[in-house]
C-alpha positions in Angstrom: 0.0 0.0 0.0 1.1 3.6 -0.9 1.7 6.0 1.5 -1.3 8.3 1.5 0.6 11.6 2.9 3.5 12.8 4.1 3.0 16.2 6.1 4.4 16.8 9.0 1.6 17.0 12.1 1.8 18.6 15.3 1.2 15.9 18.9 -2.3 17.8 18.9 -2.6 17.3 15.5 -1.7 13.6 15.5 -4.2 13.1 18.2 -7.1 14.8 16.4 -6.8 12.5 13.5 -6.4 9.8 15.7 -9.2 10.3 17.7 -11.5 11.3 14.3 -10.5 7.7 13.4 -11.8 6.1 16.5 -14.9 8.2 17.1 -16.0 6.9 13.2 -15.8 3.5 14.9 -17.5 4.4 18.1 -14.6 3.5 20.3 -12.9 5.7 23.1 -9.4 6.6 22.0 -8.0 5.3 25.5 -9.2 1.5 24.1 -6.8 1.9 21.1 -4.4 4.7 21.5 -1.0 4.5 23.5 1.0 7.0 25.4 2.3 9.0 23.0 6.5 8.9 23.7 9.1 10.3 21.4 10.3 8.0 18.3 7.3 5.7 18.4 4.0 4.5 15.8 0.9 4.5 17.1 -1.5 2.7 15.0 -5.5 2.1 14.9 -7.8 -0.3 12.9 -10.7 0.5 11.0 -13.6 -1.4 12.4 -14.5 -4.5 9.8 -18.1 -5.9 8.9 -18.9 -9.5 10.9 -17.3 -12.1 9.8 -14.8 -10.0 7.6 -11.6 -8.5 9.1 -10.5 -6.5 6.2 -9.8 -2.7 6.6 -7.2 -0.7 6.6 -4.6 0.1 9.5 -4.0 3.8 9.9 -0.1 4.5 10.5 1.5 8.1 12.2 4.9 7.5 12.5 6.0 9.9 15.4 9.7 10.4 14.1 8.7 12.4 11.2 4.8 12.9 11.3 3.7 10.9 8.1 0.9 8.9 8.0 0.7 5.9 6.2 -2.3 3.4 5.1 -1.8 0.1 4.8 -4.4 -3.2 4.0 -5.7 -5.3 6.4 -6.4 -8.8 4.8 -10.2 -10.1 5.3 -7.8 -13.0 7.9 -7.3 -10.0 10.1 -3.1 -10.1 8.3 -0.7 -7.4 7.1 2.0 -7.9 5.1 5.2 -7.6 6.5 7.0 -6.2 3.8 4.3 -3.3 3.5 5.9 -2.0 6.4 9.4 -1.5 4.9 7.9 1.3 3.2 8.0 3.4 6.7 11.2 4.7 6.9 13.0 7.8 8.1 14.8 8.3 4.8 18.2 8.6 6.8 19.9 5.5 5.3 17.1 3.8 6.8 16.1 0.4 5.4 12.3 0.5 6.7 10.3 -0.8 9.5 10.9 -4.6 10.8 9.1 -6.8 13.1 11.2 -8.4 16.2 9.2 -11.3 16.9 11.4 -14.1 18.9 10.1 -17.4 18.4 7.2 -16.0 16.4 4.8 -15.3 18.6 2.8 -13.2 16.3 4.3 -14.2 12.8 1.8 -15.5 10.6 4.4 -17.5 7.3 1.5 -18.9 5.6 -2.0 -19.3 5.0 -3.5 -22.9 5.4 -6.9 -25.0 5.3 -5.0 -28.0 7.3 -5.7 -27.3 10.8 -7.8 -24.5 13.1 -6.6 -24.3 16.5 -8.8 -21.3 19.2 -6.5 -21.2 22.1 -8.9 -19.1 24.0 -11.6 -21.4 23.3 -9.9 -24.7 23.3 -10.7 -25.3 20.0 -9.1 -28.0 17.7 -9.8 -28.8 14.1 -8.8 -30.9 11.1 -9.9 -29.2 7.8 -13.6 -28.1 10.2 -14.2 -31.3 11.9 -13.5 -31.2 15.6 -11.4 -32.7 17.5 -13.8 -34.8 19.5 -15.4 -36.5 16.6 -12.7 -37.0 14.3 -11.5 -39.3 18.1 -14.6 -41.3 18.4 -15.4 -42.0 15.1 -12.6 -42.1 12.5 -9.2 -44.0 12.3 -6.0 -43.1 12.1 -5.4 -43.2 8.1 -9.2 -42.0 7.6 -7.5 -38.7 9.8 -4.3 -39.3 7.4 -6.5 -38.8 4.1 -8.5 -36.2 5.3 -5.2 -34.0 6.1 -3.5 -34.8 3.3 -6.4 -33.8 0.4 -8.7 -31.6 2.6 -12.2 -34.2 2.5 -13.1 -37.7 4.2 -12.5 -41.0 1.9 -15.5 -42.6 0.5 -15.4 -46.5 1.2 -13.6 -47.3 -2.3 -11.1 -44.2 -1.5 -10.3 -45.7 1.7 -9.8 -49.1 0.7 -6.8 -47.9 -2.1 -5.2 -45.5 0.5 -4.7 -48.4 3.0 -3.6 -50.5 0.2 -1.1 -48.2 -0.9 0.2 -47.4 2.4 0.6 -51.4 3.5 2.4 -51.8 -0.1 5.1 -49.4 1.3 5.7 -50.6 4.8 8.5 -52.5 4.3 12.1 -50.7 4.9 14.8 -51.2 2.9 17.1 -53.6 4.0 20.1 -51.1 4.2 17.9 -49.1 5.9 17.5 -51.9 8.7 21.4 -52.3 8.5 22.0 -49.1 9.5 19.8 -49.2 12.4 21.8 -52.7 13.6 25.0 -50.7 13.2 24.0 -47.8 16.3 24.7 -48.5 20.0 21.9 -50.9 21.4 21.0 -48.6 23.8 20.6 -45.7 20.8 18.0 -43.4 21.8 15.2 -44.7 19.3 14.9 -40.7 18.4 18.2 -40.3 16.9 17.4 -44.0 15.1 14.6 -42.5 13.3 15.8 -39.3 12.4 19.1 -41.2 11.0 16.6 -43.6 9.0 14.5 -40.8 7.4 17.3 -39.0 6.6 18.7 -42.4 4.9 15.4 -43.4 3.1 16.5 -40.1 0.6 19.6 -41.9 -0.3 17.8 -45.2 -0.6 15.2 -43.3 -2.8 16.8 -41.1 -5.2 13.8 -40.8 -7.7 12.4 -38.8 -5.2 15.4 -36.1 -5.1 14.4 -32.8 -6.7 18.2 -32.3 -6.7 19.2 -35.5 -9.0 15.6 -35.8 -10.5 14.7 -31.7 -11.8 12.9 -29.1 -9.7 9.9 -29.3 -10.7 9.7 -33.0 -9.5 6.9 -32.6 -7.0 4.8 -30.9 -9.5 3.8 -34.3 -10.3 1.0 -35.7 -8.6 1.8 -38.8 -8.5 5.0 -38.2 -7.5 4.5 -36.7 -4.6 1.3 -39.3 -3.5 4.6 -42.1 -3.9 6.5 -40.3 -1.1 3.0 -40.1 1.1 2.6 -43.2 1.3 5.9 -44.7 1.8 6.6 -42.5 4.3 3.4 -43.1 5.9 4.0 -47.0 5.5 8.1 -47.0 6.9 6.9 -44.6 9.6 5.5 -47.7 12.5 8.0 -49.8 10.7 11.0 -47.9 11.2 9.7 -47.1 14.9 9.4 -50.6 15.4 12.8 -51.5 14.5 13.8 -48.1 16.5 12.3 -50.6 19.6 13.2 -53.3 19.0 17.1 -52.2 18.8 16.4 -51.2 22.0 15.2 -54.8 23.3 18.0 -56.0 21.8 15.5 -57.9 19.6 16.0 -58.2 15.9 13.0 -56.4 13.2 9.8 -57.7 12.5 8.4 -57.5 9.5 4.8 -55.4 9.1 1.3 -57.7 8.2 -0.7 -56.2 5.8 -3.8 -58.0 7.0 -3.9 -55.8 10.4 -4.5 -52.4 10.9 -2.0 -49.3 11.2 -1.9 -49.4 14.9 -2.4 -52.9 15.3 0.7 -53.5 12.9 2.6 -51.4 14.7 1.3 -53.1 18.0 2.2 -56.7 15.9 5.6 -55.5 15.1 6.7 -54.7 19.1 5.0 -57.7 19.8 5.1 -60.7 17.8 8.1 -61.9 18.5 8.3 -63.4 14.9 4.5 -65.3 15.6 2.9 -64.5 12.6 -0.4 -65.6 13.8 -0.3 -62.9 16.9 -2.7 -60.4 17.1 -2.8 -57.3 19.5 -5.3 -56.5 22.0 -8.0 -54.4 20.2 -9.2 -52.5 22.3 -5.6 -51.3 23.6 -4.8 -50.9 19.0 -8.1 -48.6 19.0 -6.6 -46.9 22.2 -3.3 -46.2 20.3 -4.9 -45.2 16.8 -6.9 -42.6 18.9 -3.6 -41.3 20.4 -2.0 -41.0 16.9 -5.2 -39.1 15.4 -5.1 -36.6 18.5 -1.1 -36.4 18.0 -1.2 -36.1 13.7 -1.2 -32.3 13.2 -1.3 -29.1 15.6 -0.7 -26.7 12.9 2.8 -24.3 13.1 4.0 -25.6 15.6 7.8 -26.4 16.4 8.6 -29.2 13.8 6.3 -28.5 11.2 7.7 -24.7 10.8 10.7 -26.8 10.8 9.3 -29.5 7.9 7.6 -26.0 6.1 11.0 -24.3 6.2 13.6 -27.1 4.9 11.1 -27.8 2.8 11.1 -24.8 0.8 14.6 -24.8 -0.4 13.1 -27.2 -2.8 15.0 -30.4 -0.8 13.5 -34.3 -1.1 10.6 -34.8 1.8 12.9 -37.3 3.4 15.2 -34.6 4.3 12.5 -32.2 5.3 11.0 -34.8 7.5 14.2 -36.1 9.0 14.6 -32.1 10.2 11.4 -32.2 11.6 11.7 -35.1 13.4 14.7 -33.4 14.8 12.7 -30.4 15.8 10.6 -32.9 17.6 13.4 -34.4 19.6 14.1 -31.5 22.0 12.6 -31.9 25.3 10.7 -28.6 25.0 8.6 -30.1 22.1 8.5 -34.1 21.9 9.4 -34.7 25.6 7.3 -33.3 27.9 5.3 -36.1 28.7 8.2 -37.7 29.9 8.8 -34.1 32.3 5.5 -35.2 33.6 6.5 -38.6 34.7 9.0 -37.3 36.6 7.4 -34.8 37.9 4.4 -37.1 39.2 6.7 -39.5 40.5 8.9 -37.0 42.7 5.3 -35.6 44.3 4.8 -39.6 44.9 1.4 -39.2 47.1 -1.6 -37.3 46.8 -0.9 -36.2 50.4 2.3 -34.5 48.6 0.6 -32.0 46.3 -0.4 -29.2 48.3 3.5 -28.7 49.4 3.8 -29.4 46.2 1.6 -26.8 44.7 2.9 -23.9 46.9 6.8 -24.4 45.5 5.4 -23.9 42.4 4.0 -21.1 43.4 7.2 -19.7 44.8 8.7 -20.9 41.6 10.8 -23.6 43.6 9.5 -26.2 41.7 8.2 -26.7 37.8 4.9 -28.3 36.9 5.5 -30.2 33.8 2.5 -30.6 31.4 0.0 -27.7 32.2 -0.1 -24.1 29.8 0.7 -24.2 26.3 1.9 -22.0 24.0 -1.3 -21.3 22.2 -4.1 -23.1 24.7 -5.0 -20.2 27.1 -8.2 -23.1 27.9 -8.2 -26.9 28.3 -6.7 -28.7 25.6 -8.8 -30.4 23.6 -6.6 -33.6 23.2 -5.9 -33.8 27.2 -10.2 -34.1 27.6 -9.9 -37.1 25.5 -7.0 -38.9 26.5 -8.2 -38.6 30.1 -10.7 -40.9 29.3 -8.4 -43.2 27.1 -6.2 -43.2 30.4 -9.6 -45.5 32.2 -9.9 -47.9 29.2 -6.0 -48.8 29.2 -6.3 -48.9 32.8 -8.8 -51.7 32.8 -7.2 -53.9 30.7 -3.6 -53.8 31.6 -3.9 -52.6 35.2 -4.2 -48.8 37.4 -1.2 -46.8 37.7 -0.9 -45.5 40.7 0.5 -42.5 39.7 -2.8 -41.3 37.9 -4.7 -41.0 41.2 -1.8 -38.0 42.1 -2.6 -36.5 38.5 -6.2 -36.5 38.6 -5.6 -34.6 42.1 -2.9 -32.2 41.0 -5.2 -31.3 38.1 -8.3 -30.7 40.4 -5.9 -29.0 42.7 -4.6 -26.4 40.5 -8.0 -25.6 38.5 -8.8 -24.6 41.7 -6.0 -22.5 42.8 -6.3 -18.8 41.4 -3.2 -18.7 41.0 -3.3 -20.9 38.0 -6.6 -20.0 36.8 -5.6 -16.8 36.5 -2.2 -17.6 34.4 -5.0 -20.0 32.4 -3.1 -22.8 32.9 -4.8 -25.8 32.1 -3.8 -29.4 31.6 -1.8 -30.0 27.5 -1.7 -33.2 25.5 0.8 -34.3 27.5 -0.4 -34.1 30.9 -2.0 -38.0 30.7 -0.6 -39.4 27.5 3.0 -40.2 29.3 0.7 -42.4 32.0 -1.1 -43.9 29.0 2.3 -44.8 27.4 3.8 -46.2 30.5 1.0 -48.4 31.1 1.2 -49.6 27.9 4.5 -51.0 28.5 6.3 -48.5 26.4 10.2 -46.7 27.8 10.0 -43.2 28.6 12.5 -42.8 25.8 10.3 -44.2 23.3 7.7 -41.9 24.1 8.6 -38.9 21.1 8.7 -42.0 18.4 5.0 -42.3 19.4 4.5 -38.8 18.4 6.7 -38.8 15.7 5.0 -41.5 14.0 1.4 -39.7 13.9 2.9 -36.7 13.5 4.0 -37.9 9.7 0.6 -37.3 8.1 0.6 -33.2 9.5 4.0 -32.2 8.3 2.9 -34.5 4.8 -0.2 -32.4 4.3 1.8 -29.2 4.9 4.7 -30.5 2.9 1.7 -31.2 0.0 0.6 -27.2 0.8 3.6 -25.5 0.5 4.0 -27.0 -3.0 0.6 -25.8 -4.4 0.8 -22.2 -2.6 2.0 -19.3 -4.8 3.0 -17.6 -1.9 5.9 -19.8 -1.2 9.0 -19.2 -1.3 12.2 -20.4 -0.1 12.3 -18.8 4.2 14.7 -16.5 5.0 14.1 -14.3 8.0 15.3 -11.2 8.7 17.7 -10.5 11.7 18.4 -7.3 13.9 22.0 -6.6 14.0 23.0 -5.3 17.1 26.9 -5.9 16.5 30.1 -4.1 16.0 29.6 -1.5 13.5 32.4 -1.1 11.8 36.1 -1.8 12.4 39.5 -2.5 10.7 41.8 -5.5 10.4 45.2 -5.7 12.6 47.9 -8.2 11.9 48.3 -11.4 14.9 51.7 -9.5 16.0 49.6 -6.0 16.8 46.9 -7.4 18.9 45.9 -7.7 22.6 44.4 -10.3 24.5 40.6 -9.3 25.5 39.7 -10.4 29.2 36.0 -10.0 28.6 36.3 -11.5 24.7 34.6 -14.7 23.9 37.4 -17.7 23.8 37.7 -21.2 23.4 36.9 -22.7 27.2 38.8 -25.5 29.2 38.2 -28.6 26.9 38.3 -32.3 29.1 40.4 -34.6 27.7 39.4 -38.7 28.7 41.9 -40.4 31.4 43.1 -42.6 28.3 44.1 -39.8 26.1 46.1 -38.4 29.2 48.1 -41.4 29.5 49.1 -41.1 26.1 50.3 -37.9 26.4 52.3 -38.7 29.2 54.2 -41.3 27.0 57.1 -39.5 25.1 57.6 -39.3 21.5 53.9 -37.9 21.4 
């Protein structure tokens, strides 16, 4: 948007327009308007019609007294780069946004997933949450995420047909899974396999096969549905390694969670068959876990992907993203945390050093839940149904009093902290059988079909392009090089620290002719 004038106003005069503004939309100028302080913008929104948030955002920049215009998209957006255009003129490169960790950044528009934080609202392509749970299946979910509608019975028949057709892992794949450390932490087993499967798949490599590759459809459904199909396969194995136990081939006669169930399971019987019930509990647990919109990994997924790299990459990266405690491991923070507070008895002492910020509660607030999660409602009930058929932990008696506990407490109502996805799904787990360790693969796996879909998005959106954020340089300015002989030593200076060296390397050292 062009800038509508550039004459410079007086504070009163600023405030007049101002306030003109926001009388025309019947608000007091104290709702909208900040203190005015030297070398700011202040900024108001025209009012939109229901339903519709375009308008226009009125801009006085109070460094040199122009006022700007720019368009407010109907998604309630601005562009970014329409505020480069506000500049002082003095070798200034125009107005940025500092926004760590994105709080407010907006990098593309999607149909994939609705999330209301304030409302504890969670949706796949309009369907909540809560239904898509009781009624649908994991790969039903998968579909309708990946091409934006439900599967009619014939639709659904193919897709699982094509997924079980790609199940299988290449044996060099499984080889290099043999080669890690038996105790391997099954995360850094799968991100090492998806990274592998793009050298084990090379048709799929926009940098051997042309750029345009993926602007094939069924080029890109291919990579869907073998990642979808090595996904439980390559977790499996990931486990498995970790039993010390050797791979298991997948059944294409069983469902996806059952097969994955087989696969841990089996023990090479190819007649076994997993509990139903606790398979249906699990293929809830991977719809609830398949897609949460920008979040952590599948930014990352979106912003590897862009560079025009193979899927296999972009998913390996995203599986990394999912590896840091702060994203795929809380539920294991929760354990821990249940199991120091040990008794229900515990949890008011325990509840006041939180308080006093002594101690951390682990899986309750979220970055963009100011309500109760969604997902946590439902696997709170998924917690009673394990619980029955493989026995009560007796750490969920201590959850389900910590949560009453701090709904309760103003403290925490006030802060709208409620109970996340995570809160219950690490009991779940742990009842199950499965290591705390193991507990990211089990969001990994699910997680597949979300950064898919947005992986499929990105490539149809005309808005992409490769992501490259801006920075705000707040180093050196400007200085000259000095030759090694004419420098000094900086105390303060960043340097290499003390580096340990192992007991073995110093006994070599003390040898001579080292």
């Amino acid at each position: 948007m062009s800038r509508v004038t550039e004459l410079p106003v007086t504070a009163r005069g600023r405030l007049a327009v101002l306030s003109a503004h926001l009388a025309a939309a019947s608000l007091e100028p104290s709702d909208l308007l900040p203190s005015l302080e030297p070398h700011c913008v202040s900024a108001q929104t025209t009012v939109p019609p229901p339903g519709n948030l375009r308008g226009s955002l009125t801009i006085i920049d109070e460094r040199t007294g122009r006022k700007y215009q720019v368009k407010v998209s109907e998604e309630g957006t601005l562009k970014a780069t329409d505020l480069k255009k506000i500049t002082t003129g003095r070798n200034d490169k125009g107005l940025k946004l500092y926004d760590p960790g994105y709080l407010n950044t907006a990098p593309v528009r999607s149909t994939i997933c609705y999330i209301d934080g304030d409302e504890g609202i969670l949706r796949y392509r309009g369907y909540p949450i809560e239904e898509l749970a009781e009624s649908s299946t994991y790969l039903e979910v998968a579909y309708l995420l990946m091409y934006g509608n439900l599967p009619s019975e014939s639709q659904l028949a193919d897709w699982e047909f094509a997924i079980s057709q790609h199940s299988a892992v290449p044996q060099g794949v499984l080889d290099i899974i043999h080669a890690m450390p038996h105790d391997a932490h099954p995360m850094g087993v799968l991100v090492s396999a998806m990274s592998a499967l793009s050298v084990f798949h090379p048709d799929a490599n926009p940098a051997l096969r042309g750029q345009d590759l993926y602007q094939s459809k069924q080029v890109r459904d291919k990579q869907v549905a073998r990642i979808l199909g090595k996904a439980p396969t390559i977790g499996a194995a990931a486990y498995l390694r970790l039993a010390g136990r050797p791979p298991v081939l997948p059944s294409s006669n069983l469902s996806y969670s059952e097969n994955f169930l087989y696969m841990l399971d089996s023990l090479g019987n190819r007649s076994y068959k997993p509990n139903p019930r606790l398979a249906r509990v699990l293929d809830i647990l991977f719809i609830l876990h398949a897609e949460h919109e920008m979040n952590c990994s599948t930014a990352a997924a979106r912003h590897l992907a862009s560079s025009g790299v193979d899927v296999y990459t972009a998913l390996a990266g995203a599986v990394g993203a999912l590896y840091g405690p702060l994203h795929g491991g809380a539920n294991e923070a929760v354990l821990k945390m249940l199991s120091e507070i040990g008794t229900v008895e515990n949890i008011p002492e325990f509840i006041e050093g939180v308080k006093n910020r002594k101690r951390k509660m682990s899986g309750f607030g979220h970055r963009v839940y100011k309500n109760y999660d969604p997902r946590a409602k439902v696997i709170r009930k998924l917690a009673e149904e394990v619980f029955s058929i493989v026995g009560r932990d007796p750490l969920i008696e201590v959850a389900v009093a910590l949560e009453k506990a701090a709904l309760s407490d103003e403290y925490f109502v006030k802060r709208k902290l409620y109970p996340n996805v995570d809160f219950y799904s690490g009991l779940i787990y742990r009842a199950m059988g499965f290591p705390t360790e193991f507990f990211p693969v089990l969001f990994a796996i699910p997680r597949m079909a979300g950064y898919l879909a947005h992986w499929r998005e990105s490539l149809d959106d005309p808005d992409t392009k490769i992501m490259r954020p801006q920075q705000v340089y707040t180093g050196v300015w400007l200085r000259h090089y000095l030759p090694l002989k004419e420098r000094l030593a900086t105390e303060k200076a960043d340097k290499l620290g003390q580096v340990s060296i192992s007991n073995a390397s110093r006994r070599r050292l003390a040898g001579s002719g080292v």
